[in-house]
VOKOL-36880 format. One record per residue (C-alpha): chain; x negated, y, z. Coordinates in pm, whole numbers, plus 50000, padded with zeros to 5 digits. Example, Ala and Ser with C-alpha at 12.3 -4.5 7.8 and 13.67 -1.06 7.14 Angstrom:
REM VOKOL-36880
R | chaine | x | y | z
R | A | 48770 | 49550 | 50780
R | A | 48633 | 49894 | 50714
//
This chain:
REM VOKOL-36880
R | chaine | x | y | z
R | A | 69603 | 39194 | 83627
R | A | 69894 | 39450 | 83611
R | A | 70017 | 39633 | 83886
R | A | 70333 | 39598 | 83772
R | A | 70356 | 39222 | 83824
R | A | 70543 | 39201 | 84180
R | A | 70462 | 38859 | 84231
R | A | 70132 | 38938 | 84270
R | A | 70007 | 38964 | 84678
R | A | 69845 | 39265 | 84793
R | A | 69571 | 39080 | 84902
R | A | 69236 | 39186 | 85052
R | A | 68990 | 38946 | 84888
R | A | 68786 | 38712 | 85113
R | A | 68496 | 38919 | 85309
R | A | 68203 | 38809 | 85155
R | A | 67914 | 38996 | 85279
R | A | 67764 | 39372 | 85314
R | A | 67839 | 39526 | 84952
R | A | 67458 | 39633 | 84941
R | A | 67425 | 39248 | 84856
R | A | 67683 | 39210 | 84582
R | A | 67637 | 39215 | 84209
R | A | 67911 | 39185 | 83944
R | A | 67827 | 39094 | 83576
R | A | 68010 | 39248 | 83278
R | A | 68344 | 39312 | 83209
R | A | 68536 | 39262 | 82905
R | A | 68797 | 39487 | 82839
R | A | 69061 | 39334 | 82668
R | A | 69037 | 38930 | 82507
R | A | 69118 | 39080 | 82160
R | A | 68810 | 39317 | 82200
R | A | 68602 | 39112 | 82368
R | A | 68397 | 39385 | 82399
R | A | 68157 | 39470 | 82723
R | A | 68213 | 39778 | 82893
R | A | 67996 | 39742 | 83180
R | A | 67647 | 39631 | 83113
R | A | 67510 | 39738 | 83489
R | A | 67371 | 39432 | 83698
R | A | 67188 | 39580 | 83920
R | A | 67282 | 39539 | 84296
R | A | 67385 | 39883 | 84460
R | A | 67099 | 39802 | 84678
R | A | 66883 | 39907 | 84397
R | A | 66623 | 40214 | 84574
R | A | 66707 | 40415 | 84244
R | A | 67113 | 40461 | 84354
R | A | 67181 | 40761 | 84531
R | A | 67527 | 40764 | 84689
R | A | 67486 | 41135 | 84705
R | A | 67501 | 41211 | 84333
R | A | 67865 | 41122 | 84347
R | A | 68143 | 41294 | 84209
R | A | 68522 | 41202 | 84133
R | A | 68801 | 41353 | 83978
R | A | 69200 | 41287 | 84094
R | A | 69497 | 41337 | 83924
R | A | 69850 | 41330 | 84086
R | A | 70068 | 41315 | 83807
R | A | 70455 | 41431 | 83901
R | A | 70676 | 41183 | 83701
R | A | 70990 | 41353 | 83540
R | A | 70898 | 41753 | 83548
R | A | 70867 | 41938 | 83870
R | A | 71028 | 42253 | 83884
R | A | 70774 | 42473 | 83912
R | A | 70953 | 42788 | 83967
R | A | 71042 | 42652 | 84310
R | A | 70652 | 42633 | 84415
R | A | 70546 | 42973 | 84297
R | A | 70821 | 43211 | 84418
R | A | 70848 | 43593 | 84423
R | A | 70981 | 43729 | 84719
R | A | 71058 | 44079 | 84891
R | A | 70922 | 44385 | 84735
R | A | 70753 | 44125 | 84427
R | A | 70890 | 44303 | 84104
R | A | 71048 | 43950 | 84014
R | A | 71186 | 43870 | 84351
R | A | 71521 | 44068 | 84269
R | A | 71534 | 43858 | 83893
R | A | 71446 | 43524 | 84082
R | A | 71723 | 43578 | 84324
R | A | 71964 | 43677 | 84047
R | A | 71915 | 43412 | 83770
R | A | 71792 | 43133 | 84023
R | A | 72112 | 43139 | 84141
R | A | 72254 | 42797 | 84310
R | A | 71936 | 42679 | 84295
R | A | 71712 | 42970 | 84444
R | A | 71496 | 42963 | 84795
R | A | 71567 | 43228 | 85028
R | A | 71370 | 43495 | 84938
R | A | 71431 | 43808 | 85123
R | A | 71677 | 43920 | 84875
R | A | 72034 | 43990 | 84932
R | A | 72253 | 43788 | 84663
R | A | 72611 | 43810 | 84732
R | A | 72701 | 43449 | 84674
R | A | 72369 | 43261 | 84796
R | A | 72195 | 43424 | 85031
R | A | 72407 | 43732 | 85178
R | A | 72199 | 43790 | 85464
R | A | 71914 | 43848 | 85264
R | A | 71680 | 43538 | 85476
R | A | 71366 | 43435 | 85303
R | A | 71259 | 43129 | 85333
R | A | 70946 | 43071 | 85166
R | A | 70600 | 43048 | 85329
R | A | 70433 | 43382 | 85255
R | A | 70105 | 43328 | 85082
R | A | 69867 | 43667 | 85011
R | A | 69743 | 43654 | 84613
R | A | 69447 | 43940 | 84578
R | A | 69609 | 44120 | 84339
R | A | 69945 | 44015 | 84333
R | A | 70272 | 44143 | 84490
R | A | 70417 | 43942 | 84755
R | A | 70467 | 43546 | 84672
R | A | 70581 | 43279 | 84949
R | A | 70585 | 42911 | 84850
R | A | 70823 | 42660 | 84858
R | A | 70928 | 42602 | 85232
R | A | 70805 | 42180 | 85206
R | A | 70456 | 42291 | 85128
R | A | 70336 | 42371 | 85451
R | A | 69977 | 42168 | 85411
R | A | 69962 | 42353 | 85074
R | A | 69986 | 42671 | 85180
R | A | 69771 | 42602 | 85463
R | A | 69531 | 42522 | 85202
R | A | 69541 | 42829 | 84989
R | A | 69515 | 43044 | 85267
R | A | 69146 | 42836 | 85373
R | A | 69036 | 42871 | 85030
R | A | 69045 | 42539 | 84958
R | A | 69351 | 42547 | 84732
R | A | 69432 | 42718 | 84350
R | A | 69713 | 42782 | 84130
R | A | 69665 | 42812 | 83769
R | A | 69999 | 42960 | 83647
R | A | 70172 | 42869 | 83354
R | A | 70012 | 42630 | 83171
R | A | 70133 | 42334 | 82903
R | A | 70086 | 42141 | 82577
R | A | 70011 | 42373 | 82302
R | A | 69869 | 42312 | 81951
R | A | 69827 | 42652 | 81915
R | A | 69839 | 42997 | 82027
R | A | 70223 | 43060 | 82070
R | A | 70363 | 43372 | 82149
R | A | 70738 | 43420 | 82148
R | A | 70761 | 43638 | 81814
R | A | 70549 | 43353 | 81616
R | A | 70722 | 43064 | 81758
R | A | 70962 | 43027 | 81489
R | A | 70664 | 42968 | 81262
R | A | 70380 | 42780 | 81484
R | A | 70241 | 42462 | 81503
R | A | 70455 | 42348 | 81812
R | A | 70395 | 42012 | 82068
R | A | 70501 | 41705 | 81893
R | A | 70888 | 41620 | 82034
R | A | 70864 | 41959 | 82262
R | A | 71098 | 41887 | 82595
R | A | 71067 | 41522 | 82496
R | A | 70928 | 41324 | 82885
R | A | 70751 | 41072 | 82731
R | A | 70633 | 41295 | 82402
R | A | 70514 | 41586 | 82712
R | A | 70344 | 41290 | 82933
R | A | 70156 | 41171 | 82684
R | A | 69995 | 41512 | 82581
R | A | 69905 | 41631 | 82894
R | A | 69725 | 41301 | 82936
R | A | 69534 | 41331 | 82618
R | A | 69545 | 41712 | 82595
R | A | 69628 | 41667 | 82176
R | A | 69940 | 41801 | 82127
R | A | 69992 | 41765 | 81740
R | A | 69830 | 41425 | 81697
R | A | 69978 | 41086 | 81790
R | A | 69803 | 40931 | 82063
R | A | 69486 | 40736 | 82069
R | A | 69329 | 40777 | 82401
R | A | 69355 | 41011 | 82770
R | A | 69089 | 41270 | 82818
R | A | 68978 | 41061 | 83110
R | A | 68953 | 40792 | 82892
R | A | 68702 | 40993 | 82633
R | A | 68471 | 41119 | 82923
R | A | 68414 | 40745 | 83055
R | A | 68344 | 40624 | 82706
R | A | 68133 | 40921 | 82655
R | A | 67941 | 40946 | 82968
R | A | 68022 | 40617 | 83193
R | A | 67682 | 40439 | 83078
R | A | 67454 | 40792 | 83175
R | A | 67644 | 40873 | 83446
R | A | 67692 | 40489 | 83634
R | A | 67393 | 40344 | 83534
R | A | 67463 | 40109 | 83836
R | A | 67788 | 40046 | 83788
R | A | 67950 | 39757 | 83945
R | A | 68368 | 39784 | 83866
R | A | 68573 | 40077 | 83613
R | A | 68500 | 40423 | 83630
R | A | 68824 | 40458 | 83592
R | A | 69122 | 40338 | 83914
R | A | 69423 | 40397 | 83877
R | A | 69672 | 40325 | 84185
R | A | 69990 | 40406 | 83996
R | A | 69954 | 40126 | 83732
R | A | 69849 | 40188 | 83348
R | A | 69837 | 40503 | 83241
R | A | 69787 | 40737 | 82907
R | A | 69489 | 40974 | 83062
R | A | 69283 | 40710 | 83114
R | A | 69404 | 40425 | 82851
R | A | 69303 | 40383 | 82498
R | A | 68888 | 40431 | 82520
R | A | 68640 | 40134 | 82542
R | A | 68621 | 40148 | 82944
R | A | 68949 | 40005 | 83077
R | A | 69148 | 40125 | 83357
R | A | 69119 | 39879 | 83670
R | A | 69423 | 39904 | 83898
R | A | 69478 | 39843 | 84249
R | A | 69770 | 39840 | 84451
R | A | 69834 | 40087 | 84766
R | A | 69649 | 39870 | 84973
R | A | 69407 | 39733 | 84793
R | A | 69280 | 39505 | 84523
R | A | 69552 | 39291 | 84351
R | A | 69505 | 38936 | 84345
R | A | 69600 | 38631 | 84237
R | A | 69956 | 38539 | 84246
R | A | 70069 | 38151 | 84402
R | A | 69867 | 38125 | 84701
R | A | 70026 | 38250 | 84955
R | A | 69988 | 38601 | 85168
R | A | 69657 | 38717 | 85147
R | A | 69526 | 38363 | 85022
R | A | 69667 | 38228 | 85381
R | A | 69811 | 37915 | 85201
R | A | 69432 | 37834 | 85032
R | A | 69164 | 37973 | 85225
R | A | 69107 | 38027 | 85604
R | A | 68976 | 38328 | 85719
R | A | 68586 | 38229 | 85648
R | A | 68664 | 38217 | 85310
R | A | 68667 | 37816 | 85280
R | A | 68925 | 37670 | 85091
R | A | 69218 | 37505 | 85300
R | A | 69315 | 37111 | 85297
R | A | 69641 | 37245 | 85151
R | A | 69831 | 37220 | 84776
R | A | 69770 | 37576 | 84738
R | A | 69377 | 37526 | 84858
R | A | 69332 | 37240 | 84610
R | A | 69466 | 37454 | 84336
R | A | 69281 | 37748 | 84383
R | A | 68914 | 37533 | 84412
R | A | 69016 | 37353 | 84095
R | A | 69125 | 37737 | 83982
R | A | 68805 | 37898 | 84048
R | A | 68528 | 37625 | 83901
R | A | 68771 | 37580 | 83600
R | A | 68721 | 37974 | 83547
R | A | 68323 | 37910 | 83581
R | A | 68325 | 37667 | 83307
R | A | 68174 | 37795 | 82963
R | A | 68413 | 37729 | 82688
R | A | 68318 | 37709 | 82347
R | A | 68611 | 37895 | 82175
R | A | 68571 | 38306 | 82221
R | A | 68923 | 38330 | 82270
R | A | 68917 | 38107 | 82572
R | A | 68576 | 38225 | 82688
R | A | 68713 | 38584 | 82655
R | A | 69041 | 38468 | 82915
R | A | 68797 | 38342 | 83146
R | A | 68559 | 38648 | 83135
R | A | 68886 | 38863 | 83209
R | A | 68939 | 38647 | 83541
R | A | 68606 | 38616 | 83648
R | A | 68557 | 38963 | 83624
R | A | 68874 | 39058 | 83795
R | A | 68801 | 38818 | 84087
R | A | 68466 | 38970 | 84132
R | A | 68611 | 39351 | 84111
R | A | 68850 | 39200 | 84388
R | A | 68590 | 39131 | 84608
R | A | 68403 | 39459 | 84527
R | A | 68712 | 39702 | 84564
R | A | 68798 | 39475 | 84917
R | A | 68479 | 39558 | 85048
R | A | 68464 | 39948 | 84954
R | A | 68792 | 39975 | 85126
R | A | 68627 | 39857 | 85425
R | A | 68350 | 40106 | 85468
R | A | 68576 | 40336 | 85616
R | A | 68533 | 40160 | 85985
R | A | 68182 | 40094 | 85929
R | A | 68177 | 40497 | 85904
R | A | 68411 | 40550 | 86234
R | A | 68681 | 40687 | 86035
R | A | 69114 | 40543 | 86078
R | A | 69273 | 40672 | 85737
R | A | 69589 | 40525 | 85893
R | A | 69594 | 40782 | 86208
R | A | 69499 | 41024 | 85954
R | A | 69787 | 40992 | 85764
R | A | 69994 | 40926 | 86062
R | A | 69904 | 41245 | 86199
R | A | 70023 | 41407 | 85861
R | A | 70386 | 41212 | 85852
R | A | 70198 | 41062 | 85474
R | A | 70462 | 40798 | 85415
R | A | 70564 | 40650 | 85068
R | A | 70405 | 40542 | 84769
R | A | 70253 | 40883 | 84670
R | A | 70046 | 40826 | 84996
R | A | 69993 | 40507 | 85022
R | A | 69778 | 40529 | 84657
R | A | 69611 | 40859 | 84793
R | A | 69497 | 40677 | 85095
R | A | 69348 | 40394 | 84870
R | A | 69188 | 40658 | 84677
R | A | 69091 | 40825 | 85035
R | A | 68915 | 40447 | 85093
R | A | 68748 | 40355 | 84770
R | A | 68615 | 40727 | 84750
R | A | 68438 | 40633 | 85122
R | A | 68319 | 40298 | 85027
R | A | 68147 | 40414 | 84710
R | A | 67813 | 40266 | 84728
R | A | 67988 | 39886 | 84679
R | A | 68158 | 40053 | 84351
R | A | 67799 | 40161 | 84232
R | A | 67915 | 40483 | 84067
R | A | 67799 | 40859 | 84064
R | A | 68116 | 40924 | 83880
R | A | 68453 | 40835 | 83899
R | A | 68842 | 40893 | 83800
R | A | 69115 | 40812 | 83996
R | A | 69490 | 40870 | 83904
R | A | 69746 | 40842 | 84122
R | A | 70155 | 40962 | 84069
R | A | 70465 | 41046 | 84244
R | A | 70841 | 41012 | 84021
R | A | 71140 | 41109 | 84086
R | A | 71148 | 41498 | 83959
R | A | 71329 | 41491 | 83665
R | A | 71635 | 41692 | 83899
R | A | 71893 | 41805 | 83674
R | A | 72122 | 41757 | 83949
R | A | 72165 | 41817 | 84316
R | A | 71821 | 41943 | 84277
R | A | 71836 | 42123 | 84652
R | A | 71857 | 41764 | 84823
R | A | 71606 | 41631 | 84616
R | A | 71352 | 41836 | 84553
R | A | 71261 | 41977 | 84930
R | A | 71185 | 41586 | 85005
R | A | 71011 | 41537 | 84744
R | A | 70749 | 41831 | 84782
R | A | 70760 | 41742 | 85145
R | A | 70601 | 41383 | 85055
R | A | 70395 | 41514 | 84826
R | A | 70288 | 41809 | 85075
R | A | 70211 | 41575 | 85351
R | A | 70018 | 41333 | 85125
R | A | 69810 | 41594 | 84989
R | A | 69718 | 41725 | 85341
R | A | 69614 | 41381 | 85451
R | A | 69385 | 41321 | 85172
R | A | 69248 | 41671 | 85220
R | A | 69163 | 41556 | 85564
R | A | 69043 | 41226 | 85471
R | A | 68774 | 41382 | 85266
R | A | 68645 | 41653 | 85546
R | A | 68696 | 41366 | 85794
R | A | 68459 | 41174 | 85535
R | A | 68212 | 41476 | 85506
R | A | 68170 | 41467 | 85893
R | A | 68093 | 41070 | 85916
R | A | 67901 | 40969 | 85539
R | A | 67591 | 41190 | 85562
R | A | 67548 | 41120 | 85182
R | A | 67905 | 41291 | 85105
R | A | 68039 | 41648 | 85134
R | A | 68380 | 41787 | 85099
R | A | 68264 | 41942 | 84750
R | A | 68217 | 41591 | 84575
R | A | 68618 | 41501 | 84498
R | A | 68848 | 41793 | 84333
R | A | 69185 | 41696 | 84303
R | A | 69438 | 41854 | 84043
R | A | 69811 | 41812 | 83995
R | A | 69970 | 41750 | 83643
R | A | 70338 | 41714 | 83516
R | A | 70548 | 41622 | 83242
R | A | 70656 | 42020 | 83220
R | A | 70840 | 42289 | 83407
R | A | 71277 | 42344 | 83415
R | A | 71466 | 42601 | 83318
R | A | 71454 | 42918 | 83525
R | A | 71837 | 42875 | 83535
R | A | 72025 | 42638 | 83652
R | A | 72333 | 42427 | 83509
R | A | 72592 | 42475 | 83744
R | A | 72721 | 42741 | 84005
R | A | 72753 | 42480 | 84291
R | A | 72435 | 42489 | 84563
R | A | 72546 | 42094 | 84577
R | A | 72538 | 41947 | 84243
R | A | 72304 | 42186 | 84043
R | A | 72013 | 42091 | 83907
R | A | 71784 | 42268 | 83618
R | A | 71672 | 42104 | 83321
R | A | 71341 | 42042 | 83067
R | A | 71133 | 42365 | 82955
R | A | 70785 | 42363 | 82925
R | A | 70472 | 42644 | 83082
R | A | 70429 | 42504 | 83459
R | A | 70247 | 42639 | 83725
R | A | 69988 | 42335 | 83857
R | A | 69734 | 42312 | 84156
R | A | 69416 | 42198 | 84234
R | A | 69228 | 42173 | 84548
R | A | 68869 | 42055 | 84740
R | A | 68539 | 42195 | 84816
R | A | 68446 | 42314 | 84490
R | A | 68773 | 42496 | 84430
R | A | 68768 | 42872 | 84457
R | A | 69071 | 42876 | 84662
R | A | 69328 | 43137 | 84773
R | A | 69396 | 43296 | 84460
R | A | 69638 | 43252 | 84093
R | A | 69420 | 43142 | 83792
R | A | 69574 | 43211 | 83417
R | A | 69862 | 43465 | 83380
R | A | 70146 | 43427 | 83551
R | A | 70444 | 43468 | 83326
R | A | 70743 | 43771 | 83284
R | A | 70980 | 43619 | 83450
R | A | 71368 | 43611 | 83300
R | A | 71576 | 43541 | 83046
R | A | 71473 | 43656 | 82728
R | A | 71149 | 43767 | 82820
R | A | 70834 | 43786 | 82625
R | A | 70742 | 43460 | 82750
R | A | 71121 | 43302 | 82716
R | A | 71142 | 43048 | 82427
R | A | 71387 | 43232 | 82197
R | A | 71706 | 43156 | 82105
R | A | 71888 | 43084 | 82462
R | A | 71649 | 42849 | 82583
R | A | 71798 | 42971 | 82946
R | A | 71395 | 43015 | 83066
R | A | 71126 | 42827 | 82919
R | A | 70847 | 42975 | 82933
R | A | 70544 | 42973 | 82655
R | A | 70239 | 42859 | 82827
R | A | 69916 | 43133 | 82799
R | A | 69680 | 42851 | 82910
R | A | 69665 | 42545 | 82754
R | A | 69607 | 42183 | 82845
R | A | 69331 | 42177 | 82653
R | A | 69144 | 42503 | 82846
R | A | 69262 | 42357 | 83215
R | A | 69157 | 42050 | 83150
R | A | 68773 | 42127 | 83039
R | A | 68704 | 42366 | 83322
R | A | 68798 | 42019 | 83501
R | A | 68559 | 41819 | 83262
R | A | 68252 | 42061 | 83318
R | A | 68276 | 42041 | 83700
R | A | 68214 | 41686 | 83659
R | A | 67972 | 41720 | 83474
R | A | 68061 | 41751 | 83051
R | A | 67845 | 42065 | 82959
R | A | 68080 | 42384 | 82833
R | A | 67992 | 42452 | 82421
R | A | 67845 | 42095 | 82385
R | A | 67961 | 41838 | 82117
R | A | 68065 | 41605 | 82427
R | A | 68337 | 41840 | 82507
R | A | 68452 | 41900 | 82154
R | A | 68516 | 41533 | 82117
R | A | 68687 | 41492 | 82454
R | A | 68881 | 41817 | 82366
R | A | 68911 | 41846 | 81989
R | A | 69164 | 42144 | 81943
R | A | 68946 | 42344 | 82252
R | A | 68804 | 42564 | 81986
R | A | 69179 | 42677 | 81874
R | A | 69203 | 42887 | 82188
R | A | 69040 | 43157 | 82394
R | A | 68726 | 43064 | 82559
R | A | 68797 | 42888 | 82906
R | A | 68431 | 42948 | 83011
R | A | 68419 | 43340 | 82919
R | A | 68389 | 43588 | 83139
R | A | 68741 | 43760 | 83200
R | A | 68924 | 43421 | 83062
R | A | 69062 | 43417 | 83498
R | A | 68982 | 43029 | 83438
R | A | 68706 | 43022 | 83663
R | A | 68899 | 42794 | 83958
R | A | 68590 | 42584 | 83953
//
C-alpha cells in the first residue's frame, strides 16, 4: 500500500465506531518475512493505557540540500558579515553591508535574531514563524553538522576515513537517515529504535510506530517494524471503487447495489478466508491488516473535532499550503487522535524537495523557506492549540527536527543575481523545535566562515565546510529525549560509530538542545 501508487483514493475509511472500541490484530511486515511486528491486541480502552505517557519524534527531511548559509546569516558588526557579503556574492541576503555590486546601499534584510553569546545574526527574510520561534524559546540551531565517519579536521582530511560517495544526494540521504557513514546501508536510526524499543514502549499498540507521510523512506526502513504510510489527508485505500468508496459503500458503511459494491463485498470476505499456502495467507494478512490500520488512522484523524480544534483554520491562518503542509497537518491529526493508534511512542517523517538550487537559487529558495516557514508555524500551533484542548497532552510531548541531504557551497557559480545558484558541500546548520527544546540559542560550533578556512575542505572546494558535530552525536541527544538511555547498549546499537566522537551527553559538549 505505497504512497506512491496515484491511483490509489485518498480515502477516509468508513466511520466505524469510537476508537476506544477498536482492536486490530497483527501485522505482517512484508509476505517474504512473514514475520509479526505487532503482537498488541488489546483495545486502547484497556484501564492500563495512559494517553499521557506519549511522546513522538518528527523529521522534515529537505530533499536536494538546503543552503544553509542562507538561514544562519551574519550581519552588521558580526565578524563574518563583511566575508558573507563579499564571497556570497550574487547570491547573498542583504545584510547591512555595503558591496559595490549587490547591495550598494548597504540594506539588510534578514530578520535579526539575538544568540547569547554571539555577534549579531539575522535569518533568512522567509522565516518569519522561525524566528518568531527562536526568539520564544521554543526554537534551536545546532550549527554545522553532517555525515562523518570520523573526526575530520581540515589538515587530516587528506588521510581520514571520509562519508562513503561524499557530495553524492542519494550516498548523503542515506547516511543521515541511518547516521553510518562508512557502512552500506541496512536500516534508519528510526528504524533501530522501533525494533529496539516498539514492544516496551507500545505495549498497546494498535498500527506502526513508525508514519511516514512522504512515502518510504531510509530513516525508518530496513528494521523488523515497517513504515505505514498515509497520504496528506489521510489513510490510503483501496484503489477501483470510486472517491472515497462512493461507488461501493453509502455513507453507513453498507455496501452499495452497484458493480463496484459487489466487488468490494466479494473483496473483503475473500480477504477473510484462511488459505492454506503461507504465501497466500501472508498476501491476505498484508490486506487485512492494512484495511484495519485504515480504519484506525481514519478515526485518529477525527479526534481533532471531538477535541474542538479546526487544523484547517489553523493552517489557513498560517498561509500552510503545499505538500510540506498538507503531511504536517496529518501528522498535526494523528498526533491528536493518539489514543485510537495505541502508542506512547511514535515517529513520524515527513519531507519537502525541491532544494537542490544550483541555479536561479534567489527565485527559488525564498519560496521555498517561505512554505516550509509557514508549515512549521502551523504545526507549532497545532500542538499548543492541542495542549489547550487534550488535557492528557502538553506542548513538551512532540519535538520536531529538520534534516538534509547537506549544505552548498559558500560561493556561488555565477556573477548574475538571476541565474546563480550554489552547489553540493557538506557541514549544515539544522533546527529543531517544541516544548522540550531549549530554545533561543546556537548548539555545536558554528564554523570560520570563508574560503580556505580551517573548516574549508581543502583543495578549492569553493566552501564546504567540515562538520564539528556529527550525525551520529545530533541524532542521540534526539534518541535519549525519547527515551533511549545515554551510555546504554541500546544506544550503541542504534548508533554504532557514537563512541568514535566526543561525548554528546558531557558537560561542555554545547549539545544540550534537549
Amino acid at each position: 500500500m505505497s504512497r506512491n501508487l496515484n491511483s490509489l483514493s485518498r480515502r477516509q475509511f468508513i466511520k466505524a465506531g469510537t476508537c476506544g472500541a477498536m482492536t486490530v490484530g497483527p501485522l505482517v511486515n512484508t509476505i517474504a518475512q512473514l514475520s509479526l511486528i505487532n503482537s498488541a491486541t488489546a483495545s486502547t480502552g484497556d484501564p492500563a493505557y495512559d494517553p499521557s505517557d506519549y511522546k513522538a519524534l518528527v523529521c522534515i527531511f529537505l530533499g536536494g540540500g538546503c543552503d544553509a548559509n542562507n538561514i544562519l546569516i551574519p550581519r552588521t558588526t558580526n565578524p563574518y558579515a563583511d566575508v558573507y557579503a563579499e564571497d556570497r556574492a550574487a547570491v547573498a541576503i542583504a545584510n547591512g553591508i555595503v558591496n559595490a555590486t549587490y547591495n550598494p546601499a548597504g540594506d539588510d534584510l534578514t530578520i535579526p535574531i539575538t544568540v547569547p553569546g554571539q555577534s549579531p545574526f539575522g535569518l533568512h527574510p522567509s522565516l518569519v514563524n522561525i524566528a518568531s520561534m527562536f526568539s520564544a524559546n521554543e526554537a534551536a540551531f545546532i550549527t554545522n553538522v553532517g555525515t562523518l565517519a570520523e573526526p575530520t579536521t581540515q589538515s587530516a582530511y587528506s588521510t581520514a576515513n571520509l562519508p562513503k560517495q561524499l557530495f553524492s544526494h542519494s550516498d548523503q540521504v542515506t547516511e543521515w537517515m541511518s547516521s553510518i557513514a562508512d557502512q552500506p546501508y541496512t536500516s534508519g536510526w528510526g528504524a533501530r529504535v522501533a525494533d529496539l524499543y516498539n514492544d516496551t514502549w507500545n505495549e498497546h499498540s494498535q498500527t506502526s510506530m513508525l508514519i511516514t507521510a512522504a512515502g518510504s523512506n531510509r530513516f525508518q526502513g530496513g528494521g523488523q517494524n515497517s513504515q505505514y504510510a498515509v497520504s496528506s489527508s489521510g489513510a490510503i485505500s483501496l484503489a477501483g471503487f470510486g472517491a472515497d468508496y462512493g461507488d461501493a459503500v453509502d455513507a453507513g458503511g453498507n455496501y452499495q447495489s452497484t458493480p463496484a459494491g459487489n466487488r468490494f463485498k466479494a473483496f473483503e470476505r475473500i480477504m477473510q478466508y484462511s488459505q492454506g499456502h503461507i504465501i497466500e495467507e501472508g498476501y491476505n494478512e498484508v490486506i487485512r491488516s492494512a484495511r484495519k490500520n485504515e480504519a484506525l488512522i481514519t478515526e485518529a484523524m477525527a479526534v481533532e473535532s471531538s477535541l474542538g480544534i479546526d487544523f484547517d483554520a489553523i493552517w489557513s491562518n498560517y498561509g500552510a499550503t503545499g505538500e510540506i503542509a498538507e503531511e504536517l497537518k496529518a501528522v498535526a491529526r494523528l498526533i491528536a487522535g493518539r489514543s485510537c493508534l495505541g502508542n506512547n511512542r511514535q515517529i513520524f517523517f515527513v519531507q519537502m524537495g525541491g532544494y537542490d538550487n544550483h541555479s536561479s537559487i534567489n527565485t527559488s529558495l525564498p519560496n521555498l523557506l517561505s512554505g516550509l516557514d509557514n508549515a512549521v508555524g502551523a504545526f507549532n500551533a497545532a500542538m499548543k492549540e492541542l495542549d489547550l484542548k487534550d488535557s492528557d497532552f502538553s506542548y513538551n510531548k512532540v519535538t520536531t527536527f529538520e534534516a538534509s541531504d547537506f549544505n552548498r557551497t559558500w560561493t556561488p557559480n555565477k556573477t548574475s543575481v538571476d541565474s546563480a545558484g550554489t552547489d553540493h558541500a557538506w557541514g549544515t546548520h539544522t533546527f529543531a523545535f517544541g516544548g522540550a527544546v531549549n530554545g533561543g540559542n546556537f548548539y555545536g560550533t558554528y564554523p570560520e566562515l570563508g574560503i580556505g578556512s580551517t573548516s574549508d575542505v581543502p583543495s578549492g572546494a569553493r566552501g564546504r565546510w567540515i562538520p564539528t558535530t556529527s550525525v551520529d552525536q545530533l541524532s542521540a541527544r534526539l534518541a535519549n529525549w525519547f527515551g533511549v538511555p545515554a551510555g546504554s547498549s541500546e544506544m550503541e546499537t542504534i548508533f554504532p560509530n557514537l563512541y568514535r566522537f566526543d561525548d554528546p551527553f558531557a558537560p561542555g559538549s554545547n549539545l544540550d538542545f534537549l
